[in-house]
Jmol script that loads the backbone (N, CA, C; Angstrom):
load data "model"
ATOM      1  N   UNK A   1     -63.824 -80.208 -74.111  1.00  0.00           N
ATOM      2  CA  UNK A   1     -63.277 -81.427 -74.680  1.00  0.00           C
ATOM      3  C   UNK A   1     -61.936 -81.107 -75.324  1.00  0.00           C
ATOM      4  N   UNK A   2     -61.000 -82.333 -75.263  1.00  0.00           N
ATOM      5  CA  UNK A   2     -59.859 -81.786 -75.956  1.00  0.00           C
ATOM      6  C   UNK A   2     -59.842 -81.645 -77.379  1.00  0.00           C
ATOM      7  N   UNK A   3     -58.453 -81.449 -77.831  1.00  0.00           N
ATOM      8  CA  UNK A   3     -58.255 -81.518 -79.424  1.00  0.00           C
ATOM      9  C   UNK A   3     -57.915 -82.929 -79.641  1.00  0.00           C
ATOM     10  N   UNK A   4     -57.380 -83.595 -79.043  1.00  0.00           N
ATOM     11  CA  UNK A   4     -56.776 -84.800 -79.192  1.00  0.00           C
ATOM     12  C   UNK A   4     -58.579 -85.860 -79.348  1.00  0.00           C
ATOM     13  N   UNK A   5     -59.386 -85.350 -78.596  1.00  0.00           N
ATOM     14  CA  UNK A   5     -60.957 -86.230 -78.639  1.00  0.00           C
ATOM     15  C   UNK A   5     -61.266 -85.559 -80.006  1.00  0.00           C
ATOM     16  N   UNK A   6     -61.360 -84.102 -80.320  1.00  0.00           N
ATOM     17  CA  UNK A   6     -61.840 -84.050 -81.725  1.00  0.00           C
ATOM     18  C   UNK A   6     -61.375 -84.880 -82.674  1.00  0.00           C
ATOM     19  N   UNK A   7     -59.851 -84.332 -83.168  1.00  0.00           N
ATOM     20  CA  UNK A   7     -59.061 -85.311 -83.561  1.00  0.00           C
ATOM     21  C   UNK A   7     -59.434 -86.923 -83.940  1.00  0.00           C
ATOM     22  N   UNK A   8     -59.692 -87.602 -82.683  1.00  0.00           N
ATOM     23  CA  UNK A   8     -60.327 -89.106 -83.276  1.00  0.00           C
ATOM     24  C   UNK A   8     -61.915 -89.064 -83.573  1.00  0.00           C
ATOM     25  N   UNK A   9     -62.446 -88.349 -83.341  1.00  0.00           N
ATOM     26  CA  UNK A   9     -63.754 -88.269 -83.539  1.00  0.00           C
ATOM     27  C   UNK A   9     -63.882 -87.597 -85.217  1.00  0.00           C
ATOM     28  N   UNK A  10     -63.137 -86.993 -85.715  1.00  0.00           N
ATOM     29  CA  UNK A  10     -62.683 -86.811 -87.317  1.00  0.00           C
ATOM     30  C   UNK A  10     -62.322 -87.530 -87.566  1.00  0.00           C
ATOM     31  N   UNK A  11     -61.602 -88.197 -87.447  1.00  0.00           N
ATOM     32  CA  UNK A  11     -60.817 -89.272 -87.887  1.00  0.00           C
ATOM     33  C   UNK A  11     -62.140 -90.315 -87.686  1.00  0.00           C
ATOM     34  N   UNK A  12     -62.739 -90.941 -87.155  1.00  0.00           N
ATOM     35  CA  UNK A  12     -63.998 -91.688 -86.776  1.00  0.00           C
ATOM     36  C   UNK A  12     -65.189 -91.589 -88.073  1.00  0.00           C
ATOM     37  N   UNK A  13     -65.355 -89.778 -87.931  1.00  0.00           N
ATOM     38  CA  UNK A  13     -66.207 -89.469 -88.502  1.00  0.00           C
ATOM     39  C   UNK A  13     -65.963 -90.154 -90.043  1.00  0.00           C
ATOM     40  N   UNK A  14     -65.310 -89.413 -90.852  1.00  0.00           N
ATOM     41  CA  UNK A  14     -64.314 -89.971 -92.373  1.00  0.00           C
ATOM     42  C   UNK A  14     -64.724 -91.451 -92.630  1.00  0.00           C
ATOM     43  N   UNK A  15     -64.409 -92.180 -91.028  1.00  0.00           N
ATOM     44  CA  UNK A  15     -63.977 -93.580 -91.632  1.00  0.00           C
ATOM     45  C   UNK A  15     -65.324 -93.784 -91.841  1.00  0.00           C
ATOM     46  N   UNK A  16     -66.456 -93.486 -91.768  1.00  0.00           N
ATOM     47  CA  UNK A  16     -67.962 -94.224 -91.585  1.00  0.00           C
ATOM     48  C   UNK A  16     -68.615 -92.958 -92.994  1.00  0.00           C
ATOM     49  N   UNK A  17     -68.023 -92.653 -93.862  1.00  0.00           N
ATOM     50  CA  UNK A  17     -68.333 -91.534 -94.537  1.00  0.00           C
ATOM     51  C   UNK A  17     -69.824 -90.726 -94.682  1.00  0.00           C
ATOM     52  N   UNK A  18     -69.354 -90.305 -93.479  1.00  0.00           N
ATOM     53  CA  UNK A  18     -70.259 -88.769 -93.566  1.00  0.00           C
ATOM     54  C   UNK A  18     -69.972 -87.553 -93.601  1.00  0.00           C
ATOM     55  N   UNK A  19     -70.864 -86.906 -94.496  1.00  0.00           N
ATOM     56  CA  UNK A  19     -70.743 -85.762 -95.222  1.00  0.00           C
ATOM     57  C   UNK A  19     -70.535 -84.384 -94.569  1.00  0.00           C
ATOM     58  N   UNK A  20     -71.189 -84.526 -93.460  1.00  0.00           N
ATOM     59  CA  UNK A  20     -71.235 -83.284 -92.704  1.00  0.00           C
ATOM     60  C   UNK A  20     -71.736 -83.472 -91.128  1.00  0.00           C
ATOM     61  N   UNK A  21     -71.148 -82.904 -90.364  1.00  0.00           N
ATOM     62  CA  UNK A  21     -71.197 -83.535 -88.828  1.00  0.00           C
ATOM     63  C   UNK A  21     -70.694 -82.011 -87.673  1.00  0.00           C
ATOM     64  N   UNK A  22     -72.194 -81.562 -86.871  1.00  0.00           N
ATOM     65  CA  UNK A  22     -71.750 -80.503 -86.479  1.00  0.00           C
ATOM     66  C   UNK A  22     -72.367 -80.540 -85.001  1.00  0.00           C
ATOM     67  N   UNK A  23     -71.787 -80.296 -84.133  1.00  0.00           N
ATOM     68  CA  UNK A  23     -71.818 -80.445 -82.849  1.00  0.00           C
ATOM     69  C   UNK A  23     -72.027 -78.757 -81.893  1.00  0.00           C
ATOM     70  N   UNK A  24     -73.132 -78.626 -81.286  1.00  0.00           N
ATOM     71  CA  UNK A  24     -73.363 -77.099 -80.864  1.00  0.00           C
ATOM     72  C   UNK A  24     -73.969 -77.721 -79.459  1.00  0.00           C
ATOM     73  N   UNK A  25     -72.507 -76.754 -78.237  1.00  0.00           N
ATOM     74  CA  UNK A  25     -73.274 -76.734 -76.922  1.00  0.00           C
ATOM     75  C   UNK A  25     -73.814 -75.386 -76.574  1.00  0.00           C
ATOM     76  N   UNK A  26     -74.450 -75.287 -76.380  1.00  0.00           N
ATOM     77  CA  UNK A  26     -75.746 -73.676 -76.360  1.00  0.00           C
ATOM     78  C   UNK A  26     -75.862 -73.545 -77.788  1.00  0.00           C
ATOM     79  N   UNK A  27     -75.106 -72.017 -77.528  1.00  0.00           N
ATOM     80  CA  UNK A  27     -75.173 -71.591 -79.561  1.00  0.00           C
ATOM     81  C   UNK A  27     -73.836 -71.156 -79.810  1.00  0.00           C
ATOM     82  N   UNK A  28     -72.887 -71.972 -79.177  1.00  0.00           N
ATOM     83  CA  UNK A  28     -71.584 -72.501 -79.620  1.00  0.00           C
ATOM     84  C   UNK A  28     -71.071 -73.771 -80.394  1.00  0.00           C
ATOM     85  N   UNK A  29     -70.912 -73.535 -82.114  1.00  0.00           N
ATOM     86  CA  UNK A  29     -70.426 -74.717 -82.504  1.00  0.00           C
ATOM     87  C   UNK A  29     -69.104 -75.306 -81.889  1.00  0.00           C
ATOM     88  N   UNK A  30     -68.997 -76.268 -81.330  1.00  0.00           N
ATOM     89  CA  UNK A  30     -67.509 -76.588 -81.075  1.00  0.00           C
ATOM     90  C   UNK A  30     -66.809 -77.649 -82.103  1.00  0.00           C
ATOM     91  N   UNK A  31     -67.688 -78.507 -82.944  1.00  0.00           N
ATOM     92  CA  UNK A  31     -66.904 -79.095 -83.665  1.00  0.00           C
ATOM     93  C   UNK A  31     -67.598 -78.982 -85.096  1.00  0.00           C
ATOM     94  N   UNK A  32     -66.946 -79.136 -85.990  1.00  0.00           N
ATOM     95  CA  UNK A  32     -67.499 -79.018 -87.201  1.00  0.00           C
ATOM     96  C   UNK A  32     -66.676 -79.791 -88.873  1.00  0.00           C
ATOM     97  N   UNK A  33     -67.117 -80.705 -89.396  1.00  0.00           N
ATOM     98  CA  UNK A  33     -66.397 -81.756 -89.989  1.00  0.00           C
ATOM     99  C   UNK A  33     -68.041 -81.927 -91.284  1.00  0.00           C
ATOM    100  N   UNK A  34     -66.828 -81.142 -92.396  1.00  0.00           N
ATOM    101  CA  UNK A  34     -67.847 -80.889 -93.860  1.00  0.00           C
ATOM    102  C   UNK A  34     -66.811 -82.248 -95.135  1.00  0.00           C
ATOM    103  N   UNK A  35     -67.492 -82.728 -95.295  1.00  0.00           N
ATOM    104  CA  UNK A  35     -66.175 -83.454 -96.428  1.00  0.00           C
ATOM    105  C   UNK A  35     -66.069 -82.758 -97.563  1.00  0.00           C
ATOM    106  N   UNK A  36     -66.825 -81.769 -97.912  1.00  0.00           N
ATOM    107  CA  UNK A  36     -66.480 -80.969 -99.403  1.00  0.00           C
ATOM    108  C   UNK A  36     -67.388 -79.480 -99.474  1.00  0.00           C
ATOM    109  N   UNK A  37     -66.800 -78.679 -99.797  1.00  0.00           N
ATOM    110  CA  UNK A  37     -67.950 -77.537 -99.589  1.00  0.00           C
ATOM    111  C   UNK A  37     -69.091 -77.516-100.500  1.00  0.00           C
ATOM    112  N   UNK A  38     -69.751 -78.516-101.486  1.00  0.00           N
ATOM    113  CA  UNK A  38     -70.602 -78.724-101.819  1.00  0.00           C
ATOM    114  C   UNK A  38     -71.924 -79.336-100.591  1.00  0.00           C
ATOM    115  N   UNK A  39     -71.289 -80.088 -99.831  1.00  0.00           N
ATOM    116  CA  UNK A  39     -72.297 -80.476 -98.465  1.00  0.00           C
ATOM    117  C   UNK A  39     -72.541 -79.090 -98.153  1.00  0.00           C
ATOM    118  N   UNK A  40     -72.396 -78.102 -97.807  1.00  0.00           N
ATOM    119  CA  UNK A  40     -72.746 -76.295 -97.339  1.00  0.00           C
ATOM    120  C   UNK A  40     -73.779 -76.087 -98.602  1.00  0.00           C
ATOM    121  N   UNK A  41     -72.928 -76.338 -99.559  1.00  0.00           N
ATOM    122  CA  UNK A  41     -74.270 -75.913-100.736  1.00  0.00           C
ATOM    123  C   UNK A  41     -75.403 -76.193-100.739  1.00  0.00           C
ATOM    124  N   UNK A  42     -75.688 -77.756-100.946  1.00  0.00           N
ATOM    125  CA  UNK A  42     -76.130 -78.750-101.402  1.00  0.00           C
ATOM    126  C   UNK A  42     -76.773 -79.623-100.310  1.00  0.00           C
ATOM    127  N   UNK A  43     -77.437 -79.132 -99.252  1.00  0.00           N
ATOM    128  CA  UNK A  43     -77.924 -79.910 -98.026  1.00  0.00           C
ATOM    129  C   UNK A  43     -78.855 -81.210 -98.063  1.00  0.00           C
ATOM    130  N   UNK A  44     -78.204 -82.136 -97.665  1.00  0.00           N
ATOM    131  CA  UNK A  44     -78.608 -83.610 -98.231  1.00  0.00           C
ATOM    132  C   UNK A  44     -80.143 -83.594 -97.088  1.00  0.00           C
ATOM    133  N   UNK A  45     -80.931 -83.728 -97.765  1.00  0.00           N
ATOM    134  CA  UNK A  45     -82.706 -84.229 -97.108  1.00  0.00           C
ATOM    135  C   UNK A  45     -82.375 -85.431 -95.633  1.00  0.00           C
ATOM    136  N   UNK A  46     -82.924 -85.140 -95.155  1.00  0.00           N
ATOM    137  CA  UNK A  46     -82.637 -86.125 -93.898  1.00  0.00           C
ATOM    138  C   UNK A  46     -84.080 -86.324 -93.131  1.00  0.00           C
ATOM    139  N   UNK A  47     -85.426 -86.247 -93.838  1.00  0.00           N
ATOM    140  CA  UNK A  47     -86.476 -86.454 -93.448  1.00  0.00           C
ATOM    141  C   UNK A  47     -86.477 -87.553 -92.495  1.00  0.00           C
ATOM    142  N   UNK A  48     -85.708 -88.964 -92.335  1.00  0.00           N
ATOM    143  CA  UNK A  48     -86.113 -89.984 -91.400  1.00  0.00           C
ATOM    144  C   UNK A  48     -85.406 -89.733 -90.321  1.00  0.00           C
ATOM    145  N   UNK A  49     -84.259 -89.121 -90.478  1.00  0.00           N
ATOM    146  CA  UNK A  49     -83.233 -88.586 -89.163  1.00  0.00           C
ATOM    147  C   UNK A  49     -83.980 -87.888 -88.340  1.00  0.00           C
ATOM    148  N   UNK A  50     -84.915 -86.686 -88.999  1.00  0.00           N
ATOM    149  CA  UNK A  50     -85.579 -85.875 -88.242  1.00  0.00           C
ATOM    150  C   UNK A  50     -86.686 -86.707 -87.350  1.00  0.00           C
ATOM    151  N   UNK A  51     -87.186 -87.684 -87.937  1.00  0.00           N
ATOM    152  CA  UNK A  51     -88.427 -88.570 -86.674  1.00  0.00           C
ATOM    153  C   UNK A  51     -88.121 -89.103 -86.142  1.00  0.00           C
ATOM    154  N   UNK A  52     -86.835 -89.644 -86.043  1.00  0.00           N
ATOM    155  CA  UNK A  52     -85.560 -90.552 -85.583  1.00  0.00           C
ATOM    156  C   UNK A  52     -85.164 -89.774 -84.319  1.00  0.00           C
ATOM    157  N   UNK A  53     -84.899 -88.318 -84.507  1.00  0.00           N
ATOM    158  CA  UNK A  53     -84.347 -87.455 -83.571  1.00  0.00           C
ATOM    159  C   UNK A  53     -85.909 -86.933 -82.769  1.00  0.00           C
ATOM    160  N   UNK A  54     -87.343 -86.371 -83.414  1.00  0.00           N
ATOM    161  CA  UNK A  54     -87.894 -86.291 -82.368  1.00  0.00           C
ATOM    162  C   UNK A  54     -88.312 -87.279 -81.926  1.00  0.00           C
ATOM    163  N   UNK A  55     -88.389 -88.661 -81.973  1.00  0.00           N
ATOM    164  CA  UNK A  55     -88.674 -89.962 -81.445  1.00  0.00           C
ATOM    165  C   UNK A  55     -87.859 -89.816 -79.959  1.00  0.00           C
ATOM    166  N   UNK A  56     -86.199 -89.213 -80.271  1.00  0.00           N
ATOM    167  CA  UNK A  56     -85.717 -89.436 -78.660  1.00  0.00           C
ATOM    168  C   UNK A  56     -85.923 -88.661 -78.277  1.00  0.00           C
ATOM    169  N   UNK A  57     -86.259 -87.361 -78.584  1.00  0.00           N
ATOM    170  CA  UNK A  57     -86.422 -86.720 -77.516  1.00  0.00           C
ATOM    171  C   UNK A  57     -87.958 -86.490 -76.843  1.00  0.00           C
ATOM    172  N   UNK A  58     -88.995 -87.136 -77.473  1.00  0.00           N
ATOM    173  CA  UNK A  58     -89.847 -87.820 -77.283  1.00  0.00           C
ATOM    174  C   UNK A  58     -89.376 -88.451 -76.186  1.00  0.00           C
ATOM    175  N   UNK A  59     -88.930 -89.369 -75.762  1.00  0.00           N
ATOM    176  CA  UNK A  59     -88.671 -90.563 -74.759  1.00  0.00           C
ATOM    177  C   UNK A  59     -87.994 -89.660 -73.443  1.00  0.00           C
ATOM    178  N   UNK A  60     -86.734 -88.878 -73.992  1.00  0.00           N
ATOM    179  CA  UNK A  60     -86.344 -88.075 -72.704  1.00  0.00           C
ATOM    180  C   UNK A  60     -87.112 -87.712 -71.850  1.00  0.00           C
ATOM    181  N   UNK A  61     -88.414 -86.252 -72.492  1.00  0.00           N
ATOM    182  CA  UNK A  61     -89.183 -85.797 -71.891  1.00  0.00           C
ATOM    183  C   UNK A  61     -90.164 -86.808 -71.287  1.00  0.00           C
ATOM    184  N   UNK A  62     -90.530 -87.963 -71.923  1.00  0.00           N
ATOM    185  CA  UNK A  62     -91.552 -88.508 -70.966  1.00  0.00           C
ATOM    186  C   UNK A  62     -90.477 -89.331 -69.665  1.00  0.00           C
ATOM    187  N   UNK A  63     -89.348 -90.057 -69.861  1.00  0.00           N
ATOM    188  CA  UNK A  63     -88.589 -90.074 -68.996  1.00  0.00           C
ATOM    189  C   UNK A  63     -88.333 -88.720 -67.396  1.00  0.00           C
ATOM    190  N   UNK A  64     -88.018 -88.035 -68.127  1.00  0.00           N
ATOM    191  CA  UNK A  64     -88.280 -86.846 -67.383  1.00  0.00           C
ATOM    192  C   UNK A  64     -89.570 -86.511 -66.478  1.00  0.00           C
ATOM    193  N   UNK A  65     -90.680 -86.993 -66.896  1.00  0.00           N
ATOM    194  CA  UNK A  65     -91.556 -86.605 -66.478  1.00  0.00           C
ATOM    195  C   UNK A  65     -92.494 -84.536 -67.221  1.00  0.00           C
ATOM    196  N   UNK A  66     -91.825 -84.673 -68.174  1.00  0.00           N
ATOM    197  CA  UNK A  66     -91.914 -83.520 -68.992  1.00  0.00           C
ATOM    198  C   UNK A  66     -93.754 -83.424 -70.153  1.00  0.00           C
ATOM    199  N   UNK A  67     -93.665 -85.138 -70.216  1.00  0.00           N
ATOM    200  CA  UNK A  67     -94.698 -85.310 -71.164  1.00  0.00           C
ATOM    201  C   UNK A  67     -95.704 -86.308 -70.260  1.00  0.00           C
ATOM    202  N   UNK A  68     -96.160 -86.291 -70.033  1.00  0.00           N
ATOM    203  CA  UNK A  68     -96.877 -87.136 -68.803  1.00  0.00           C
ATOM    204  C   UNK A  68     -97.522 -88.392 -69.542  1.00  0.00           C
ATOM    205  N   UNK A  69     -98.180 -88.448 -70.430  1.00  0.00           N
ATOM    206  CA  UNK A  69     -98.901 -89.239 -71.617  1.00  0.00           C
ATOM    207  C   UNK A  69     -98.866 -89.447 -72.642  1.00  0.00           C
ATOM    208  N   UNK A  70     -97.587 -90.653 -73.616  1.00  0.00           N
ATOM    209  CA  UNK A  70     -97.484 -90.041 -74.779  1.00  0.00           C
ATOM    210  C   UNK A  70     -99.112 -90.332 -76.127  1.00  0.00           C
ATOM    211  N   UNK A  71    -100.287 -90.464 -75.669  1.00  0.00           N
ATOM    212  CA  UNK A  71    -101.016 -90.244 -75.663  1.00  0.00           C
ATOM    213  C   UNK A  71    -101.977 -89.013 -76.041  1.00  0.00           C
ATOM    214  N   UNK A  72    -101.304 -88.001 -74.975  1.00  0.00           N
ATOM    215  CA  UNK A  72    -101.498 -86.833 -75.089  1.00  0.00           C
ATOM    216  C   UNK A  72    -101.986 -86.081 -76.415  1.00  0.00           C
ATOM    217  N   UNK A  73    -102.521 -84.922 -76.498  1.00  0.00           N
ATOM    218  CA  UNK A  73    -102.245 -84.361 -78.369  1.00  0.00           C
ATOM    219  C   UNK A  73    -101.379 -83.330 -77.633  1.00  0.00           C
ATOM    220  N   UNK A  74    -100.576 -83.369 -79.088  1.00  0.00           N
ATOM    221  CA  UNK A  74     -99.522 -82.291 -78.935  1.00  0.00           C
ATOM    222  C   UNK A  74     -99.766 -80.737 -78.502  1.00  0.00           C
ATOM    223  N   UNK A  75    -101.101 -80.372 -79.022  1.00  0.00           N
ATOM    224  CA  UNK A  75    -101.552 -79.278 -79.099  1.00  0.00           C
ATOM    225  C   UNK A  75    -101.769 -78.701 -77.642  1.00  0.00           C
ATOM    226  N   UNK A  76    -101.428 -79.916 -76.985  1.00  0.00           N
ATOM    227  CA  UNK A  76    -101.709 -79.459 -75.239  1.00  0.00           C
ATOM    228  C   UNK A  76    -100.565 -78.473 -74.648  1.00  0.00           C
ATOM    229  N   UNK A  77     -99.400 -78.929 -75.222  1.00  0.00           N
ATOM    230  CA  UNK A  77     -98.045 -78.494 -74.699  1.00  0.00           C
ATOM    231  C   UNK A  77     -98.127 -76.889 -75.929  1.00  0.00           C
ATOM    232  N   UNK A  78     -98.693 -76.680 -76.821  1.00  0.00           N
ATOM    233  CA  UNK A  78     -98.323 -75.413 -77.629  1.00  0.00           C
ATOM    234  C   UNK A  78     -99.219 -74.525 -77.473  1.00  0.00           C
ATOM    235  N   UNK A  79    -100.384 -74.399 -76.524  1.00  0.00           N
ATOM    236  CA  UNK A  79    -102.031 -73.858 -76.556  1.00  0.00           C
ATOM    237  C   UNK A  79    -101.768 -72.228 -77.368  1.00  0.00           C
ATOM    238  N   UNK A  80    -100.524 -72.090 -76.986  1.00  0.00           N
ATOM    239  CA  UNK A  80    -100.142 -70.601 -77.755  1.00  0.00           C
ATOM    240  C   UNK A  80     -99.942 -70.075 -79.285  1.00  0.00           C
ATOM    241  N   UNK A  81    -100.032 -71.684 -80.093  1.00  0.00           N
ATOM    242  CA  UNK A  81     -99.465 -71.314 -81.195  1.00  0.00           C
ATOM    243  C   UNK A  81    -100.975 -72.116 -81.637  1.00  0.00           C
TER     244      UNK A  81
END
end "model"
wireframe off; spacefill off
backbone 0.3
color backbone group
């Protein structure tokens, strides 16, 4: 992606004020946008984001054909742990 897409996507980010916004393709960060180094300190709780986020990817995998039943118990897909 370019600099010129980061660029408005900071600029984006700011205008809708959020605190911290970090973008990783593999285990490469490529973008990274903190508004104060207290957000690094001070990591704001995001408990509903997190069911929010496995909710979609919930949907991918059964899209996919990954989860066959969301029905299922979870414990089917982890028998190892």
């Amino acid at each position: 992606m370019s600099e010129i897409f980061f660029n408005e996507l900071e600029k984006k980010v700011k205008k809708i004020k959020i605190e911290g916004f970090v973008i990783y393709k593999g285990n490469t960060r490529i973008f990274e946008y903190l508004k104060n180094k207290k957000v690094v300190e001070k990591p704001t709780k995001v408990y509903s984001i997190t069911k929010s986020i496995v909710s979609i990817l919930i949907g991918i995998m059964v899209d996919k054909g990954l989860i066959k039943n969301i029905q299922e118990p979870i414990y089917n897909y982890f028998r190892k742990y």
